[in-house]
Each structure stands twice: as C-alpha cells, then as structure tokens.
C-alpha positions as CSV (number, residue, x, y, z in Angstrom):
1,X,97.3,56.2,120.1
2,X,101.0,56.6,118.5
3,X,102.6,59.7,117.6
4,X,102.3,58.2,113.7
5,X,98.7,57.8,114.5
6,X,98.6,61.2,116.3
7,X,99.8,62.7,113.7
8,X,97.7,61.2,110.4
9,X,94.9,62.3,112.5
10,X,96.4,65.8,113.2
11,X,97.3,66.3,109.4
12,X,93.4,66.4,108.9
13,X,91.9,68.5,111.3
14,X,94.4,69.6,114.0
15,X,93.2,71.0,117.7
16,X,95.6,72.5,119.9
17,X,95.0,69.9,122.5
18,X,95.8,67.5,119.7
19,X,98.7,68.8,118.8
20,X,100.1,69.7,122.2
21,X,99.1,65.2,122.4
22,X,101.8,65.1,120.1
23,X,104.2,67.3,120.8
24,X,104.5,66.1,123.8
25,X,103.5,62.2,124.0
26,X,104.5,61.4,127.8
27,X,102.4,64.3,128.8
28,X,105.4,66.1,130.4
29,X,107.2,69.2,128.8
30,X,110.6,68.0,129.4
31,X,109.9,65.1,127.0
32,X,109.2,66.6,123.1
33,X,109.3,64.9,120.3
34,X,111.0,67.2,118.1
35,X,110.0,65.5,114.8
36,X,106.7,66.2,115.9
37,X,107.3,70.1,115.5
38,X,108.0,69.5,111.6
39,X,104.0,68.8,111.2
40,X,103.1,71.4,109.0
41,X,99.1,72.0,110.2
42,X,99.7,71.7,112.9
43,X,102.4,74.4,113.2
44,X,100.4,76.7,111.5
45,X,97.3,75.9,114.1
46,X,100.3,77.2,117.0
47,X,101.1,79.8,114.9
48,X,98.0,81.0,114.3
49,X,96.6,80.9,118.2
50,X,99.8,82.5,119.6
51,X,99.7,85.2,116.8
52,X,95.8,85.6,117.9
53,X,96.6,85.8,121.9
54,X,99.1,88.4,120.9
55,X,97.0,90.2,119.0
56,X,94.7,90.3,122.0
57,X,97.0,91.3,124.6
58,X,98.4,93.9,122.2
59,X,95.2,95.6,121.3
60,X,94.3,96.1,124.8
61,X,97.1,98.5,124.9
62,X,96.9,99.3,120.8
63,X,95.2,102.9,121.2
64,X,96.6,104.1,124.7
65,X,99.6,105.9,123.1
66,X,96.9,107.4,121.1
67,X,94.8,108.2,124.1
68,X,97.8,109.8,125.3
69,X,98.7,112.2,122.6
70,X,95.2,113.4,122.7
71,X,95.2,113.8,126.5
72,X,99.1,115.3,126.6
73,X,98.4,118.0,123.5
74,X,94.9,119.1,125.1
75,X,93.9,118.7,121.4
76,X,92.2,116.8,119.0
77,X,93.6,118.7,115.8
78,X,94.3,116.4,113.0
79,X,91.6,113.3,113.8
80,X,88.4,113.4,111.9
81,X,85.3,113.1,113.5
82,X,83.2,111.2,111.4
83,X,86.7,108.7,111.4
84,X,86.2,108.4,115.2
85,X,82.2,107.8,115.3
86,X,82.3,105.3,112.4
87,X,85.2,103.6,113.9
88,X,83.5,103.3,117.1
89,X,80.1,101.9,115.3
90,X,82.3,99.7,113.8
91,X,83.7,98.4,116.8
92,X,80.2,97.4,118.3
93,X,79.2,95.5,115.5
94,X,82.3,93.5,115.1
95,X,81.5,93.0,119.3
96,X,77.7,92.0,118.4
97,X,78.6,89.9,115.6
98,X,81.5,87.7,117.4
99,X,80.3,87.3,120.2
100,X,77.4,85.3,119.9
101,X,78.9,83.2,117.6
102,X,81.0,81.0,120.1
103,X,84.2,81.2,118.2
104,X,87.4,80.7,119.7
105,X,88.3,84.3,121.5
106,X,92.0,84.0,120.0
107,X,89.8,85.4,116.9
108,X,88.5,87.9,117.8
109,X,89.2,88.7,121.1
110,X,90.6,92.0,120.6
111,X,87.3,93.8,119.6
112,X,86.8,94.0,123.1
113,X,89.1,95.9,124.1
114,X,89.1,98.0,120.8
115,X,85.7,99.0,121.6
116,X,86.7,100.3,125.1
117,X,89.2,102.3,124.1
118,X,87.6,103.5,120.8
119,X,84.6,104.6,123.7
120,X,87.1,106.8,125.3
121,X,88.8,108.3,122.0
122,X,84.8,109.4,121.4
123,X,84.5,110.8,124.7
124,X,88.0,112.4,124.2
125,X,87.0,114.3,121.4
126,X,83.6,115.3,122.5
127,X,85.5,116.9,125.7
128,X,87.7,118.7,123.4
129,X,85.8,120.0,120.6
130,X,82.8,121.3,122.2
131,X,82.2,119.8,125.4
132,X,80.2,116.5,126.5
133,X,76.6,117.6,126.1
134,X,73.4,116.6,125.0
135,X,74.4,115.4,121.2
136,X,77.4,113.2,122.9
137,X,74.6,111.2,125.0
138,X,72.3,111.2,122.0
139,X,74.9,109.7,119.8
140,X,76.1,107.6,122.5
141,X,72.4,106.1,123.0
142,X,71.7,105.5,119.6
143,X,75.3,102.9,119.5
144,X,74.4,101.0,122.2
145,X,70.6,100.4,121.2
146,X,72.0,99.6,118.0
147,X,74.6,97.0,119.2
148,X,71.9,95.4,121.4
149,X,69.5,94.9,118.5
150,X,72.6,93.4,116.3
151,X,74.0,91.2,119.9
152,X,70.4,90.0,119.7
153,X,69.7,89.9,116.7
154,X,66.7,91.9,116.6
155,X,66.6,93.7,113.2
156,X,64.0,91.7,110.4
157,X,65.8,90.0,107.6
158,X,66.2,91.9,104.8
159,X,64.4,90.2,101.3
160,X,65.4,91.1,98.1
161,X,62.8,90.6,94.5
162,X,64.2,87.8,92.4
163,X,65.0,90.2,90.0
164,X,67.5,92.2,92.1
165,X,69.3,88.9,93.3
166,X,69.6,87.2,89.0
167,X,71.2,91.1,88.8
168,X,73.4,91.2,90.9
169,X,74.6,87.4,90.9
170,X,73.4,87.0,94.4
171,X,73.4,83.4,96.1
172,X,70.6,84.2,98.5
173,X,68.4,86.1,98.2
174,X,67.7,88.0,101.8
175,X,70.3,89.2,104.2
176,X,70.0,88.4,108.2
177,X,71.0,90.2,111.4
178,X,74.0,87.9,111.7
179,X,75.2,89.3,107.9
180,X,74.2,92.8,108.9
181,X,76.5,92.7,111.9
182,X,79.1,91.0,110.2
183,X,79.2,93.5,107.2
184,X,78.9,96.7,108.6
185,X,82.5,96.7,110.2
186,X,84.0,96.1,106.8
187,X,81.9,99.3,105.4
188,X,82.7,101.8,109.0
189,X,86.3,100.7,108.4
190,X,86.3,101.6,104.8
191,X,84.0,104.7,105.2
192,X,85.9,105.3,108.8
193,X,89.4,105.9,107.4
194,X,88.5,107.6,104.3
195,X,87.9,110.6,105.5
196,X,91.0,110.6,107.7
197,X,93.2,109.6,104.9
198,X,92.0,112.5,103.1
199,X,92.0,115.4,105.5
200,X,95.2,113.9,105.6
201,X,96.1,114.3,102.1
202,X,94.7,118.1,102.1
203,X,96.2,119.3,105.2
204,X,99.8,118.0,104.4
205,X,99.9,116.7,108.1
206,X,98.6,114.1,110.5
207,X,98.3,116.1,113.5
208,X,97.9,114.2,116.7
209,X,97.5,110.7,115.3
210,X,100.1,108.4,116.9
211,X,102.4,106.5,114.9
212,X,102.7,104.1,117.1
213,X,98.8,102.9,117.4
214,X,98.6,102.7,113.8
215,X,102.0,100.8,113.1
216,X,100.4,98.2,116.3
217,X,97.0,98.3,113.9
218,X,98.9,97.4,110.5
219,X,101.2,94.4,112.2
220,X,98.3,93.5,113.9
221,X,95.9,93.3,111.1
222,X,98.4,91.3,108.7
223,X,98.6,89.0,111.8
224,X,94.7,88.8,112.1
225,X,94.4,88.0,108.1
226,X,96.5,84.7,108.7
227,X,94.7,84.0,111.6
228,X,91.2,84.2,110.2
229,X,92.3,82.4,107.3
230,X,93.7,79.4,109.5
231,X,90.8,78.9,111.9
232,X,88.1,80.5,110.5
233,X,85.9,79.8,107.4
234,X,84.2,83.6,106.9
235,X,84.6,85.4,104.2
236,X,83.2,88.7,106.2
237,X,85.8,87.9,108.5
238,X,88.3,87.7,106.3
239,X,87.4,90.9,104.1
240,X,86.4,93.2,107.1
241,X,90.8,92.4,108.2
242,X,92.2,93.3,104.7
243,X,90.1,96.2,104.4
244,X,91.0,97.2,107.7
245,X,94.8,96.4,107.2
246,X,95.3,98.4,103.5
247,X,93.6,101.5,105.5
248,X,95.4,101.3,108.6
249,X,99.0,100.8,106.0
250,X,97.9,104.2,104.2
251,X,97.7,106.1,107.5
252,X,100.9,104.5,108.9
253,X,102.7,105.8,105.8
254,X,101.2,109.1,105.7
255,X,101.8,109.5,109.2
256,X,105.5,108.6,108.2
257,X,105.5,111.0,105.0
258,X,104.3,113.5,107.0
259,X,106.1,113.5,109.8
260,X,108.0,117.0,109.9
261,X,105.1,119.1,108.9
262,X,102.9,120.9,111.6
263,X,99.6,121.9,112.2
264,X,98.4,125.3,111.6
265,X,97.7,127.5,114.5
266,X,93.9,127.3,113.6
267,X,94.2,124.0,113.3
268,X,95.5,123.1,117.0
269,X,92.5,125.2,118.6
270,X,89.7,123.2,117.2
C-alpha cells in the first residue's frame, strides 16, 4: 500500500506498527517521510505510548525519594497511616484489575511498580511506628488474599432490586469482580489522600512527605489522563487518573505552601 493509502487507513484506527509503516515507507530510519509526521492520530497514538513508557520508567523510581526521606529522618512524622494502607489497597486492585485484562502495558504499566514500592512505604512505617509485628502480617495477609480474589475474579456479582437501579439511574443492574477491581482504586485514592490533605491542613506542615514524589505523581497523572483517553475506552480508567491527579496537585501545593514550617518535637518521635 501507498503512503496516501497508509494513511486514509491510519486516520481511522492507527497502530503504532501502522504508523511507524508510514513514517517510514522504505522500512529504513534514514528514509522518513516527513509529511507523514503532520497525521494528526497518528501523532497523538506516539504521543500517547511514549508519554505511557515514560510514565512507566518514571514510576519505578516515582516514590524512592520518598522512601529515602523516610529512611534518612528515621521518621515517619507527617504521613498518615490510614493514607499509606489505603494507598497500598489501592495499588493491588488497580494490579488485579489491569492485569488480566490484556491491555497494552504502556497503560498501565506503572501499577506495578507503584505497588512495590507502596509495599515497602507500608513496611517502612510499620518499622517506625511500633515495630513489624503481628497486626503488620495480619494486615499484610488480608491485601494479598484480597488481590487474589479480585486477580481472579473470585468475589460473587453483586445484584441490585429494580427499584434501587430506576433510583439511582443505573444502566445495569448488578456490579462484577472486574467493576469491583476497577472502582475501588478511584475510592482508596479519594479516601487515601483525604486524610493526608487534612492532617495536613491542621498541622500547618507536611512533615517528611517529599516534594519530589508528589510533583513526579501530578506530571505523571496529567500524562496518564491523555493517555487513557487516547487508547483506552474506560470510564473507570479514566476517573480513577483525575481523581488521583486533583489529589496528588493538592498535596504538591501544600507541600509547596508549607514548606518553611516544621514539625513539632512530638510530632517527629511518633
């Protein structure tokens, strides 16, 4: 086929392979056709898989300078526990719901290595607020049997009465694994950062949150919202990002507003 015919087709429903076809027609790199990068999809489609590789290879360095503050100060004052164990619930279910679903791992591929590192944040502040015990291993049992039974999709749809769904305008009426996996991320990342944004608020200080890791978060979640809209057609998808990106932009400018005040001496010991 043609570049014009390359490119009709490409204007529909571009791949990468296709548009790599006709970017480069002889099949060598030396040899573009310029005009060809003025195709508007499938620009975006580039855009939107070297903005998602980025994200990827970002995120698996995203909460290290986090990690590090934590590790450095000895202390855990400022971050909020509940924040911490939500977030990392979170994490698993946004690994159980992807990853079954075969999507392309520019979107989503970073929930993999957000989980790790959210694993060690948890383990972090068990070491530091009481010491890994009994409860950590409880707690830490109960996420993984609950990420298995969303990965697997274990849990029993949910059915709602007629009269529930004509309330409240629902399309279907019974919720599966799949939606359960997919939607509790976008209620742990709106629960998750509540509390942080308000001990926040009412101590006057961010303690040892990192400005860096959540300035990474906020550039990478705007970059994720494009992404998801470009390749993917899921409305969870899409509202667990913005929800995760106006949180993670609150934090980022407290973090910033705060940034000359201190923790209290009671504070730093717990």
């Amino acid at each position: 086929a043609g570049p014009s015919v390359l490119r009709c087709i490409m204007s529909s429903s571009p791949t990468l392979a296709g548009c790599l076809g006709l970017y480069f027609p002889s099949g060598s790199i030396l040899a573009p056709d310029l005009a060809a990068f003025l195709d508007v999809p499938c620009f975006k489609l580039v855009v939107s898989k070297a903005l998602g590789y980025g994200i990827i290879a970002g995120s698996a360095l995203v909460k290290m300078p986090q990690i590090f503050k934590i590790v450095q100060a000895g202390s855990v004052a400022g971050l909020s526990a509940s924040s911490i164990g939500l977030e990392l619930f979170g994490a698993i279910a946004s690994f159980s719901y992807f990853a079954p679903l075969g999507y392309a791992f520019s979107t989503w591929g970073e929930n993999v290595f957000l989980l790790v590192q959210n694993v060690i944040i948890f383990g972090l502040y068990f070491h530091w607020s009481g010491g890994i015990g009994p409860r950590f291993c409880i707690v830490l049992i109960s996420f993984c049997i609950a990420g298995m039974l969303l990965y697997f999709r274990l849990i029993p749809d949910l059915q709602f009465a007629a009269g529930v769904c004509s309330t409240l305008h629902l399309q279907r009426c019974h919720i599966t694994c799949k939606d359960l996996a997919g939607g509790i991320p976008i209620v742990t990342i709106f629960v998750s950062r509540v509390p942080q944004i308000v001990q926040n608020a009412r101590q006057r200080h961010t303690g040892q949150l990192a400005i860096v890791t959540y300035a990474l978060n906020t550039l990478g979640g705007a970059a994720r919202v494009f992404t998801t809209v470009q390749e993917l057609d899921d409305k969870l998808t899409l509202a667990s990002n913005l929800c995760g990106l106006a949180q993670n932009l609150i934090i980022l400018l407290q973090i910033i507003a705060y940034r000359k005040q201190a923790p209290s001496e009671s504070a730093k010991k717990r």
